[in-house]
MARSELUM-495480 format. One record per residue: x, y, z of N, C-alpha, C, CB in turn; residue number from 1; residue in one letter. Coordinates in nm, 3 decimals, always signed. Each point is the difference from the previous one (the first is absolute). Glycine has a CB too. Example, Ala and Ser with C-alpha at 12.3 -4.5 7.8 and 13.67 -1.06 7.14 Angstrom:
<pts>
+---------+---------+---------+---------+---------+---------+---------+---------+---------+---------+---------+---------+-----+------+
!      nX !      nY !      nZ !     caX !     caY !     caZ !      cX !      cY !      cZ !     cbX !     cbY !     cbZ ! pos ! code !
+---------+---------+---------+---------+---------+---------+---------+---------+---------+---------+---------+---------+-----+------+
!  +1.319 !  -0.569 !  +0.780 !  -0.089 !  +0.119 !  +0.000 !  +0.090 !  +0.120 !  +0.000 !  -0.189 !  -0.117 !  +0.125 !   1 !    A !
!  +0.154 !  +0.222 !  -0.197 !  +0.082 !  +0.119 !  +0.006 !  -0.077 !  +0.109 !  +0.073 !  +0.118 !  -0.063 !  -0.215 !   2 !    S !
+---------+---------+---------+---------+---------+---------+---------+---------+---------+---------+---------+---------+-----+------+
</pts>
This chain:
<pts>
+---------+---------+---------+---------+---------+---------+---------+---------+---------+---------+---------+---------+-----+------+
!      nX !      nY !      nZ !     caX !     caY !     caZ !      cX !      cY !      cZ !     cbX !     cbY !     cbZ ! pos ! code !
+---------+---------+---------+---------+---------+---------+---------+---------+---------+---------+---------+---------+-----+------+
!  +1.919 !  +0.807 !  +0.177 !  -0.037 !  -0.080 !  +0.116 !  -0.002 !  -0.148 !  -0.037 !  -0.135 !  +0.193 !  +0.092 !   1 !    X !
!  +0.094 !  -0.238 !  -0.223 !  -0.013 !  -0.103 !  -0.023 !  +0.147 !  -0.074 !  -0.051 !  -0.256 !  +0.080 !  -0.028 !   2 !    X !
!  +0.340 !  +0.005 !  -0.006 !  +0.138 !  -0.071 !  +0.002 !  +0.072 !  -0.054 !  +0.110 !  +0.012 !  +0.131 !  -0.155 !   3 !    X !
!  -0.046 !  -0.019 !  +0.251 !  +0.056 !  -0.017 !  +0.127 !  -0.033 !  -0.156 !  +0.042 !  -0.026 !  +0.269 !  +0.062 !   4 !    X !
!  -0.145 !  -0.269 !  -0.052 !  -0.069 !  -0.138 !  +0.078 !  +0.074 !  -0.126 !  -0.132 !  -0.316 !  +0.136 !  +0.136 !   5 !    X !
!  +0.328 !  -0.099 !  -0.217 !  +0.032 !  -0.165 !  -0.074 !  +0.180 !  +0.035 !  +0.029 !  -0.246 !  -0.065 !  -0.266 !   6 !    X !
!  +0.348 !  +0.134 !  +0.297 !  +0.123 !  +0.009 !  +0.021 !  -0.014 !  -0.108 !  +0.118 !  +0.072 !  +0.258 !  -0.094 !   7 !    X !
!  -0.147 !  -0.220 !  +0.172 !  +0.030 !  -0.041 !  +0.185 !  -0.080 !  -0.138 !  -0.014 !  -0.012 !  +0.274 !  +0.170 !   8 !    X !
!  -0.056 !  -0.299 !  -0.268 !  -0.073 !  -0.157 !  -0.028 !  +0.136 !  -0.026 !  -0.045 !  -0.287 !  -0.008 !  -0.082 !   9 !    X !
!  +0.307 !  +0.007 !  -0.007 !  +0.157 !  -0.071 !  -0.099 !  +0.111 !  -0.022 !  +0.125 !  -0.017 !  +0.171 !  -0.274 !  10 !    X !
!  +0.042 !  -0.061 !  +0.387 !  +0.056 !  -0.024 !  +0.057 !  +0.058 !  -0.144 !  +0.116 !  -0.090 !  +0.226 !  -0.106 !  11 !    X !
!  -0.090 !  -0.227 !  +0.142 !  +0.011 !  -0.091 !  +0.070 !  +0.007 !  -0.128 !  -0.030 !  -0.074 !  +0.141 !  +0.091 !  12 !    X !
!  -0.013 !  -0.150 !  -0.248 !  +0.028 !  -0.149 !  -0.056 !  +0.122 !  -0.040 !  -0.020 !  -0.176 !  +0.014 !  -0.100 !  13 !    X !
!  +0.263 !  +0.112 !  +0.055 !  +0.140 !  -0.085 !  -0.006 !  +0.072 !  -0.055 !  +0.137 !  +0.038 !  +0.152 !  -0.206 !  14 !    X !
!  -0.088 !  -0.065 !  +0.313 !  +0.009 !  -0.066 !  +0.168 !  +0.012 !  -0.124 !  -0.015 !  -0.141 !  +0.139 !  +0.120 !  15 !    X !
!  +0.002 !  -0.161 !  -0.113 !  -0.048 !  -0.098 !  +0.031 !  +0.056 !  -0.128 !  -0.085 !  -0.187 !  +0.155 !  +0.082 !  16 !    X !
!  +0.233 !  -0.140 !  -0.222 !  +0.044 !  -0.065 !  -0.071 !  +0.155 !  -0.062 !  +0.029 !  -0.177 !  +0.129 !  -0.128 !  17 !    X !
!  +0.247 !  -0.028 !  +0.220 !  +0.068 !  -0.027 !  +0.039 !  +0.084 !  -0.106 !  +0.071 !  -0.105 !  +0.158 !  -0.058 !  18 !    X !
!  -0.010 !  -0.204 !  +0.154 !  -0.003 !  -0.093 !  +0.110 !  -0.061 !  -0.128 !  -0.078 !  -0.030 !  +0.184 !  +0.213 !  19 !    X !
!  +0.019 !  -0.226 !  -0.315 !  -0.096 !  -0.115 !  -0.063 !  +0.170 !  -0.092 !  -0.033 !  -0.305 !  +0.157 !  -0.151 !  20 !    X !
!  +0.262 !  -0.285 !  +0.149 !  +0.061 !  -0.107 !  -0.056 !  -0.014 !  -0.078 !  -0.110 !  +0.012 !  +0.015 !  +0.174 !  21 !    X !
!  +0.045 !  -0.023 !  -0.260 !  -0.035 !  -0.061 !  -0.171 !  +0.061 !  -0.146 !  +0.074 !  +0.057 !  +0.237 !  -0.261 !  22 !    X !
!  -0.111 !  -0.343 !  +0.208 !  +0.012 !  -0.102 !  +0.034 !  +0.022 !  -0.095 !  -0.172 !  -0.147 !  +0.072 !  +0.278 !  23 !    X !
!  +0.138 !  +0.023 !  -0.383 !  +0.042 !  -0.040 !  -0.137 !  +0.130 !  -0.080 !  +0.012 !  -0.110 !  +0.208 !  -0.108 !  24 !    X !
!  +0.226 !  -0.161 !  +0.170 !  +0.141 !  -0.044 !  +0.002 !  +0.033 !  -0.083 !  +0.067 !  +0.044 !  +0.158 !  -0.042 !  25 !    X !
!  -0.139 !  -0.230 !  +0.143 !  +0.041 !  -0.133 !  +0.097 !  -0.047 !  -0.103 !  -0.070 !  -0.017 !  +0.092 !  +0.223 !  26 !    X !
!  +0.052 !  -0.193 !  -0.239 !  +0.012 !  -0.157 !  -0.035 !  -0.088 !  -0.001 !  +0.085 !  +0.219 !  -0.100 !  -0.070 !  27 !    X !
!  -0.234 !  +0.103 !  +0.233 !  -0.109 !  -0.041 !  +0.069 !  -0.110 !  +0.127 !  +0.032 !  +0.166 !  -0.196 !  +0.097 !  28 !    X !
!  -0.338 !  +0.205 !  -0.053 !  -0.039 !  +0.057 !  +0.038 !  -0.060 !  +0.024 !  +0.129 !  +0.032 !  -0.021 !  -0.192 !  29 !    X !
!  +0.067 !  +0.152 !  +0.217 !  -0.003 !  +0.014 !  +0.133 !  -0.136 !  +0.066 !  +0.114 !  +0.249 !  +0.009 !  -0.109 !  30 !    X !
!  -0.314 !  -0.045 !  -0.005 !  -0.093 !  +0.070 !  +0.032 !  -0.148 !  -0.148 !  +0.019 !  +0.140 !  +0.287 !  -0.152 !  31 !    X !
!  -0.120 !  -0.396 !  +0.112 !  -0.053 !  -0.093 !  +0.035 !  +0.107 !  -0.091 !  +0.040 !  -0.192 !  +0.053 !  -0.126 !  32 !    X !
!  +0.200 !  +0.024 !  +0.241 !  +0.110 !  -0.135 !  +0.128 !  -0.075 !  +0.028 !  +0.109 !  +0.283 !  +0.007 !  -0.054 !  33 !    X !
!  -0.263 !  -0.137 !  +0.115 !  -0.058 !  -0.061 !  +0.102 !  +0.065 !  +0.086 !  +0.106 !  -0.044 !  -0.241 !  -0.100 !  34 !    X !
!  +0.178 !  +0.271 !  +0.135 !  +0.028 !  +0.077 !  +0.090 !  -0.085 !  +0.124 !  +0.045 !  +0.189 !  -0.095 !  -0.077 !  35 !    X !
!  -0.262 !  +0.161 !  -0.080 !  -0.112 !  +0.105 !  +0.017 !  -0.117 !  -0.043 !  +0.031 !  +0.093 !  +0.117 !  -0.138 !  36 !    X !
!  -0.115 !  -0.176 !  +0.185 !  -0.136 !  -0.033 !  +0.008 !  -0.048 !  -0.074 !  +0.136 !  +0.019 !  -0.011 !  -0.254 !  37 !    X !
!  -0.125 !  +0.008 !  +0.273 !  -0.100 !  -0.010 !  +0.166 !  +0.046 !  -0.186 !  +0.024 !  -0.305 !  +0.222 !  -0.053 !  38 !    X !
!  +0.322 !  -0.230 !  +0.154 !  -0.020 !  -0.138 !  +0.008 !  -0.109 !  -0.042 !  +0.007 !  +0.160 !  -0.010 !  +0.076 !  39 !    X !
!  -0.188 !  -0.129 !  -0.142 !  -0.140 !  -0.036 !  -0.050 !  -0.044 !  -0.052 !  +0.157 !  +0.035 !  -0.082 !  -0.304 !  40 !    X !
!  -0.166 !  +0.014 !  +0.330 !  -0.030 !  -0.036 !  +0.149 !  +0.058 !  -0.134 !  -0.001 !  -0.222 !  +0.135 !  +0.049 !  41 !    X !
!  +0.283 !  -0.202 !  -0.138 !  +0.029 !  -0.143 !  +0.014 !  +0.184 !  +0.044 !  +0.041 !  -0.231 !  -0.157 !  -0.215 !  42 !    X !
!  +0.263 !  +0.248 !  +0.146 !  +0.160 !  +0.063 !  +0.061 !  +0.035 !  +0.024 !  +0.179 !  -0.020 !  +0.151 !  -0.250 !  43 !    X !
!  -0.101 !  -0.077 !  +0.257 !  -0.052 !  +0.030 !  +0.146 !  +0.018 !  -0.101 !  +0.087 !  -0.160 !  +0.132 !  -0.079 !  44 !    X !
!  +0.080 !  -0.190 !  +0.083 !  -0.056 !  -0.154 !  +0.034 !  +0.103 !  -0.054 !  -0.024 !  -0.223 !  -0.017 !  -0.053 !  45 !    X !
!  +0.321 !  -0.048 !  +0.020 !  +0.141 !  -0.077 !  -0.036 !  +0.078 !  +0.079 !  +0.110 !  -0.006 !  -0.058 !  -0.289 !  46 !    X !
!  +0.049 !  +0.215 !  +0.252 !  +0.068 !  +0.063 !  +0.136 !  -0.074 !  -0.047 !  +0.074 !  +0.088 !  +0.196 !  -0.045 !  47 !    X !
!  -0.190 !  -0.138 !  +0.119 !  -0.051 !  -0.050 !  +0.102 !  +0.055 !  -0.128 !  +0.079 !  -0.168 !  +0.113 !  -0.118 !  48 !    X !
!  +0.145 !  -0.213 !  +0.064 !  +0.026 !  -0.155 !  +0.057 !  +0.144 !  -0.005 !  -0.007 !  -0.214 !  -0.130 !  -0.087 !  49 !    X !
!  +0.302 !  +0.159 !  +0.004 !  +0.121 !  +0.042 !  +0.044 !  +0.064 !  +0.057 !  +0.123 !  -0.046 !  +0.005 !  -0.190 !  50 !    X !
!  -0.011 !  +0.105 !  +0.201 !  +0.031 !  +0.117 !  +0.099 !  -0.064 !  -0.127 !  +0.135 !  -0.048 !  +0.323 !  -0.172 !  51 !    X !
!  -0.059 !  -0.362 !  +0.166 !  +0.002 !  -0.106 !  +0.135 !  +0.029 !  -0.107 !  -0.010 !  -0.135 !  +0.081 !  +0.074 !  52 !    X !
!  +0.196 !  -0.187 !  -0.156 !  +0.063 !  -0.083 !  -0.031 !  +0.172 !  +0.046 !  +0.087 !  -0.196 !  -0.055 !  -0.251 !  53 !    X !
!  +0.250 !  +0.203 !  +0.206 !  +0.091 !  +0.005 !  +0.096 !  +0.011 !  +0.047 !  +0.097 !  +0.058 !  -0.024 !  -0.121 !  54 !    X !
!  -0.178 !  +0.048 !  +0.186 !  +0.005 !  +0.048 !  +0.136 !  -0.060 !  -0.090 !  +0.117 !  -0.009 !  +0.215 !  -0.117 !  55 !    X !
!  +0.010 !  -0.359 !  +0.012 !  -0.076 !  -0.098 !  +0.049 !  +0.164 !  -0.083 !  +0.075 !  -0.276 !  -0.008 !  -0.218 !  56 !    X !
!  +0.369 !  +0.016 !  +0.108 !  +0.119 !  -0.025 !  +0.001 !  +0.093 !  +0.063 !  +0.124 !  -0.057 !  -0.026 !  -0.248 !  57 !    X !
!  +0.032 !  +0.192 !  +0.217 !  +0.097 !  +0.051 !  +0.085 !  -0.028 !  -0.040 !  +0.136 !  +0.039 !  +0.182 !  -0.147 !  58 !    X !
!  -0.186 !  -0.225 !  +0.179 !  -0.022 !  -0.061 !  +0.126 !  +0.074 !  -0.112 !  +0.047 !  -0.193 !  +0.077 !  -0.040 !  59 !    X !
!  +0.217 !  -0.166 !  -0.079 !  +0.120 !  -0.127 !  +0.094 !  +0.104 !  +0.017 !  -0.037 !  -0.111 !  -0.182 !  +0.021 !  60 !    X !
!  +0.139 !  +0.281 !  +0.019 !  +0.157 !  +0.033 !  +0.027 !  +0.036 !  +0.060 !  +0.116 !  +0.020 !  +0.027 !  -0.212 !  61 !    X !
!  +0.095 !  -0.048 !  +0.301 !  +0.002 !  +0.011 !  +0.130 !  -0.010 !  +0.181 !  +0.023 !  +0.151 !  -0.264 !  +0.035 !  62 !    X !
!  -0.172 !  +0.265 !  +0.050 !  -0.050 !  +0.137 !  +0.049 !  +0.099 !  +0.160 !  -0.009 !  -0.129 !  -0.194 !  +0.168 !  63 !    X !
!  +0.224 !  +0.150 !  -0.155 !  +0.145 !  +0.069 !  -0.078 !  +0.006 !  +0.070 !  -0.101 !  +0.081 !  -0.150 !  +0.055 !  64 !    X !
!  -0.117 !  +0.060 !  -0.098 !  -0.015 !  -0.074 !  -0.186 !  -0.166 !  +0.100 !  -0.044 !  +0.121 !  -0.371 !  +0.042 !  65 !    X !
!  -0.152 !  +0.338 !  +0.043 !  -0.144 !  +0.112 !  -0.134 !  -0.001 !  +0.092 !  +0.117 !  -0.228 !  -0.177 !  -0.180 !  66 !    X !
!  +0.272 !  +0.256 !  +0.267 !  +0.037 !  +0.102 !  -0.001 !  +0.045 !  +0.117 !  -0.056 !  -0.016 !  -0.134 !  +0.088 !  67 !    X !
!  +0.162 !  +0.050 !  -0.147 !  +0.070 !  +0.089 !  -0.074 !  -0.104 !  +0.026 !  -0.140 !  +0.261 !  -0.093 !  +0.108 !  68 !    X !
!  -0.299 !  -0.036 !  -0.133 !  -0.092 !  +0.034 !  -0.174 !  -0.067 !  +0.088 !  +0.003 !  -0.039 !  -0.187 !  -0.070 !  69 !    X !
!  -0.016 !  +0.232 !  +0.195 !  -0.119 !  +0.081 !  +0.000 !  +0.029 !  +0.095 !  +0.035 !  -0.130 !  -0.126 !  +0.026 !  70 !    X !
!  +0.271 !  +0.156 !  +0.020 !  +0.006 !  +0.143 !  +0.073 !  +0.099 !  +0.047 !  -0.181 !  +0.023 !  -0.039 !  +0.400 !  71 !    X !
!  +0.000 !  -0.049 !  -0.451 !  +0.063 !  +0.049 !  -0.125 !  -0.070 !  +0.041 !  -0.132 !  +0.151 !  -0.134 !  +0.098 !  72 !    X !
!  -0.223 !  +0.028 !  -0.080 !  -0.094 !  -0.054 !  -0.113 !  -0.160 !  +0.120 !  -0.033 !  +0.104 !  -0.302 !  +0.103 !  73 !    X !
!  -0.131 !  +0.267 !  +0.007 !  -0.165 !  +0.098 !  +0.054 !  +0.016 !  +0.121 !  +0.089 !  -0.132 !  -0.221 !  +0.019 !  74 !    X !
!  +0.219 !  +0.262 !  +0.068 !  +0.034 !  +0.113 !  +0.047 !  +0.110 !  +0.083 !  -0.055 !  -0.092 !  -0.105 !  +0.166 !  75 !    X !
!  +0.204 !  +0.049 !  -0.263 !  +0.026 !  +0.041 !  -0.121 !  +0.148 !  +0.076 !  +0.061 !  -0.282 !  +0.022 !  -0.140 !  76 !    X !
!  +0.350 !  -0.084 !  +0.301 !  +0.132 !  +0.034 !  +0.074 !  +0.075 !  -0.027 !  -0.068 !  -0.039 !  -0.025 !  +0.183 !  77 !    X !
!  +0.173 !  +0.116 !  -0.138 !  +0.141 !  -0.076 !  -0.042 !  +0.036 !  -0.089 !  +0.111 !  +0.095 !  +0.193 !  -0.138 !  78 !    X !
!  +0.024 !  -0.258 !  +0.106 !  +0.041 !  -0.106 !  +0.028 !  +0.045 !  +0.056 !  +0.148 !  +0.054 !  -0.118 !  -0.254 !  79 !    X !
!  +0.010 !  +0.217 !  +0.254 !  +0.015 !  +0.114 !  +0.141 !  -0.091 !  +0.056 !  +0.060 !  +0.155 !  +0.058 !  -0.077 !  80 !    X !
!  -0.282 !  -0.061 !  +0.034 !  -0.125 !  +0.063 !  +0.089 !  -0.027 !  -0.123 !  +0.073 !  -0.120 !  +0.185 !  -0.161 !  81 !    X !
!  +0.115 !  -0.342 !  +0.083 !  -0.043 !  -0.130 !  +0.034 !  +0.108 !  -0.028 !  +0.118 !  -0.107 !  -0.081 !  -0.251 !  82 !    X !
!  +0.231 !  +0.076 !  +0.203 !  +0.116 !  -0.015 !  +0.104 !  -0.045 !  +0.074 !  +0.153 !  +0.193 !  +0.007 !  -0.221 !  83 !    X !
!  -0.200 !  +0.121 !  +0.207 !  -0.038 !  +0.084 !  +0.114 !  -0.139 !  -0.042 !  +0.066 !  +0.134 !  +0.189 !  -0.114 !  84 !    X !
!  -0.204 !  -0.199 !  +0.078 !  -0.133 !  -0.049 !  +0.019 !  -0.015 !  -0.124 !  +0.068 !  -0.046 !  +0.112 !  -0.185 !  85 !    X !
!  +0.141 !  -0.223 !  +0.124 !  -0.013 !  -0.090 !  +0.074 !  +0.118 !  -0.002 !  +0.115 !  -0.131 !  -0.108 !  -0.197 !  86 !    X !
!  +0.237 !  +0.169 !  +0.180 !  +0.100 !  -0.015 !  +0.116 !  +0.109 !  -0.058 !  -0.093 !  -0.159 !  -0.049 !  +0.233 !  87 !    X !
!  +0.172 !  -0.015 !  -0.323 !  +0.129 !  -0.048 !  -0.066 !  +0.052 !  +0.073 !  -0.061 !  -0.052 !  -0.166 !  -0.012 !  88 !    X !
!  +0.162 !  +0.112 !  -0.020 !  +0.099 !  +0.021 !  -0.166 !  -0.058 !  -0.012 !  -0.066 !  +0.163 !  -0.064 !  +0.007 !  89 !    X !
!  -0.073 !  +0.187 !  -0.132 !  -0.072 !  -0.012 !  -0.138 !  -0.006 !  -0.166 !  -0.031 !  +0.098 !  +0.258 !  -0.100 !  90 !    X !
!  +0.053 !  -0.276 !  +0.077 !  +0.030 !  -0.168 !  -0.057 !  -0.115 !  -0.118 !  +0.095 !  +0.327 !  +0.065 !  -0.045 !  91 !    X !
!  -0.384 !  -0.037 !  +0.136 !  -0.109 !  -0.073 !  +0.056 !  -0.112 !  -0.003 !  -0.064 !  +0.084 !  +0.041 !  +0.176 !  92 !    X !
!  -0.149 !  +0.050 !  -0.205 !  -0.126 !  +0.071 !  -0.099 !  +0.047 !  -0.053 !  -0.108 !  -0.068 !  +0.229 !  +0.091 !  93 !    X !
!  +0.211 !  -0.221 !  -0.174 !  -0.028 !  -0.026 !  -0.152 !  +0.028 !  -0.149 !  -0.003 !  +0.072 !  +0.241 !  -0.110 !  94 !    X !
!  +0.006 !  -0.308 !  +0.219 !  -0.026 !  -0.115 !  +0.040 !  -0.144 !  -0.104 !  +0.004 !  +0.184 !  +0.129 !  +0.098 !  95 !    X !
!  -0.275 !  -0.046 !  -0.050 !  -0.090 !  -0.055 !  +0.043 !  -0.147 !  +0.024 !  -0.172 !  +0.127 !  +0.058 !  +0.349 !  96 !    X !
!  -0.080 !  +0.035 !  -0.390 !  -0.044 !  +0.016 !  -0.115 !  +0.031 !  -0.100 !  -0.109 !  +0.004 !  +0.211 !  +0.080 !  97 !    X !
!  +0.097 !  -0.266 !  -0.062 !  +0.063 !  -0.069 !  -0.101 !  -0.019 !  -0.138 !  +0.030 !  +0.158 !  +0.174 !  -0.046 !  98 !    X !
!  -0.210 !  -0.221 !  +0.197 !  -0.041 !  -0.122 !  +0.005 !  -0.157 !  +0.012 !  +0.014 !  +0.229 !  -0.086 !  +0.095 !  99 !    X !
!  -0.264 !  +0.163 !  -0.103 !  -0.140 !  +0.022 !  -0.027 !  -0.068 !  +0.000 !  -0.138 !  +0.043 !  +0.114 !  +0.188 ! 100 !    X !
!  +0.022 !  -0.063 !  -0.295 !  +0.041 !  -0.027 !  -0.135 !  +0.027 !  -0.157 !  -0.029 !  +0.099 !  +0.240 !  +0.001 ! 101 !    X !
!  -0.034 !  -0.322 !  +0.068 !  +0.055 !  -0.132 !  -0.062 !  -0.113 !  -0.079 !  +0.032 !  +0.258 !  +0.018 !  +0.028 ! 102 !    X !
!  -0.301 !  +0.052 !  +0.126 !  -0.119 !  -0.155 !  +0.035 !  -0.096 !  +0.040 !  -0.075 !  +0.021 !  -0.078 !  +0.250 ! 103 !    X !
!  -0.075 !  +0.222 !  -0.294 !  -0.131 !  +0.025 !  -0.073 !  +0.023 !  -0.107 !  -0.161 !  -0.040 !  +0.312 !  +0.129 ! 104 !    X !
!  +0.152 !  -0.282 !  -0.182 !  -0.005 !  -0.121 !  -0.124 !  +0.001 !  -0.137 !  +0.038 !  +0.120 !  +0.142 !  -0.133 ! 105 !    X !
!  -0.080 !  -0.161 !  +0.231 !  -0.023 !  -0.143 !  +0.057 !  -0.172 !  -0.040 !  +0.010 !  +0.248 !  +0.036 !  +0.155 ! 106 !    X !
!  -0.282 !  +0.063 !  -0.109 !  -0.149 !  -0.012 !  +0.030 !  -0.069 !  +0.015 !  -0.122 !  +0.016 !  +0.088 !  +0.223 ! 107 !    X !
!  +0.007 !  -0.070 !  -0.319 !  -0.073 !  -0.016 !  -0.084 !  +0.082 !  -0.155 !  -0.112 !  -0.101 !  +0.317 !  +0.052 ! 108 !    X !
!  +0.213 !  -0.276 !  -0.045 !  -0.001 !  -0.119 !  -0.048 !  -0.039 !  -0.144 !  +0.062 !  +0.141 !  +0.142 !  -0.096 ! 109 !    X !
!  -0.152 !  -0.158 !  +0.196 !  -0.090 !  -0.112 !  +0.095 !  -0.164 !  +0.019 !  -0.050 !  +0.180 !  +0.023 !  +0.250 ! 110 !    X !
!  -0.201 !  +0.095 !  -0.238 !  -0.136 !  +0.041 !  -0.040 !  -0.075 !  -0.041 !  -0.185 !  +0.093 !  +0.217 !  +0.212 ! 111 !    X !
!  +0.016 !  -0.213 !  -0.246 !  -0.002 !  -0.012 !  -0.153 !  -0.096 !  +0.113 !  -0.052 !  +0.041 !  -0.266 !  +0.002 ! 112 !    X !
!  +0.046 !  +0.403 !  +0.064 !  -0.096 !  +0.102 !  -0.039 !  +0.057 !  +0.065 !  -0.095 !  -0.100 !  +0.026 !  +0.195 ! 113 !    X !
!  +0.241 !  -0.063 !  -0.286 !  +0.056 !  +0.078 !  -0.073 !  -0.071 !  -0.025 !  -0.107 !  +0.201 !  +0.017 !  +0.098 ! 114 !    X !
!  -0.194 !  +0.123 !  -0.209 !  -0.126 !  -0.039 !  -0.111 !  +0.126 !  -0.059 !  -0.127 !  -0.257 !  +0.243 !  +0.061 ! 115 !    X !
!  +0.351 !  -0.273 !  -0.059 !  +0.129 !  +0.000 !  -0.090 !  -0.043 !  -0.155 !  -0.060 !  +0.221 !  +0.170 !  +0.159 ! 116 !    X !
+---------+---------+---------+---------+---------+---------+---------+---------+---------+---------+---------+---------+-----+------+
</pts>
């Protein structure tokens, strides 16, 4: 009985051993990267003012124009759900996307909001 219970222990450790990652062989460790890890509250807080910094933006842009951003952007359409939706052509929608795109860098570069 007691071979049995340490067979089916041995068993599973090697399981489990299975699925583990040695991190000996990377130059970098992947295991203290920032990609893994929580955003701190000051990360938060930075998105944050971002995220309304451009929605502060998408507001002065003509009405067309942050339509499409938002039916793309935040409701997450294709360019053919947006087309249909609003009544146009595709090439209208990706039209209108694409000058919606030019004035948003405009607006920040007037803004001097680029962090570059």
């Amino acid at each position: 009985m007691r071979i049995s219970h340490n067979l089916i222990i041995d068993h599973f450790r090697k399981e489990k051993l299975k699925g583990t990652v040695s991190n000996d062989s990377l130059e970098i460790d992947i295991f203290n990267s920032q990609r893994y890890s929580e955003d701190t509250i000051e990360d938060q807080m930075v998105n944050m003012q971002i995220l309304s910094e451009v929605k502060d933006l998408i507001k002065e842009l003509p009405e067309d124009q942050q339509q499409v951003i938002i039916m793309r952007h935040y409701l997450d359409l294709s360019f053919k759900e947006i087309a249909e939706q609003t009544d146009v052509s595709i090439n209208t929608a990706l039209g209108r996307m694409r000058y919606a795109l030019i004035n948003l860098r405009k607006l920040v570069e007037k803004k001097e909001l680029d962090s570059h």
